[in-house]
C-alpha positions in Angstrom: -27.9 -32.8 -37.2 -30.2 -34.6 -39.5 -27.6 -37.8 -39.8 -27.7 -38.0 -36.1 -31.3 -37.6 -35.8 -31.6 -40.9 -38.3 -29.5 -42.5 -36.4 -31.3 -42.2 -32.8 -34.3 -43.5 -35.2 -33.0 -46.3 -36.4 -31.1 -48.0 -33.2 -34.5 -47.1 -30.9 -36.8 -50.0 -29.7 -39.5 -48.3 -31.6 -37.7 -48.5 -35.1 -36.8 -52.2 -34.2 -40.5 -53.0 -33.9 -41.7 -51.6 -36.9 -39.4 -53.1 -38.7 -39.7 -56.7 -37.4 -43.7 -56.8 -37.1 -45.3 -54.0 -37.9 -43.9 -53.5 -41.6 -44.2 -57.4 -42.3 -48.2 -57.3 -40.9 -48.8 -53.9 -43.3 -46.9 -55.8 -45.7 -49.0 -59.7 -45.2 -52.6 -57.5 -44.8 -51.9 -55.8 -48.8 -50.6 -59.2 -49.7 -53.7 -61.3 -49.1 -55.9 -58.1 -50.2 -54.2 -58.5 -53.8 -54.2 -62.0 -54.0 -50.6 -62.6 -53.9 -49.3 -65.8 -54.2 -48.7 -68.2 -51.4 -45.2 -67.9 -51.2 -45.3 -63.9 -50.7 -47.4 -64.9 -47.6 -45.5 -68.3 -46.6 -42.5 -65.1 -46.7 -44.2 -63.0 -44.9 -45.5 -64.9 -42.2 -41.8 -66.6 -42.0 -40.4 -63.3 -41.3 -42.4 -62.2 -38.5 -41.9 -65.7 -36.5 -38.1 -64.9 -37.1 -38.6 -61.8 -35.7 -41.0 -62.8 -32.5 -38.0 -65.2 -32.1 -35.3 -62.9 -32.2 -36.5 -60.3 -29.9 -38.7 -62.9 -27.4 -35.9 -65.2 -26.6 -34.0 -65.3 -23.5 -30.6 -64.1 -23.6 -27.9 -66.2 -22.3 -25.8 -64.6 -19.8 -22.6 -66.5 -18.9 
């Protein structure tokens, strides 16, 4: 019951978002309030245009 409960979690739209821009933003706001280093935030900021790219793009349907 539990294994197929995590599962429903993890393949929903809402797992999908908080994965792709709501983690990385948590992740980018602690990053800047510890004064990480540029590349953690050049990271960061690379992974949420990735993932605006990945879910915003048009599909091709052929």
């Amino acid at each position: 019951m539990v294994g197929r409960m995590n599962t429903e979690f993890t393949s929903s739209k809402w797992f999908l978002l908080l994965v792709t821009i709501i983690l990385p933003l948590i992740l980018l706001a602690v990053a800047a309030a510890l004064d990480a280093g540029i590349c953690v935030i050049i990271v960061l900021l690379i992974w949420i245009g990735v993932a605006l790219l990945m879910l915003y793009m048009p599909k091709n349907e052929d």
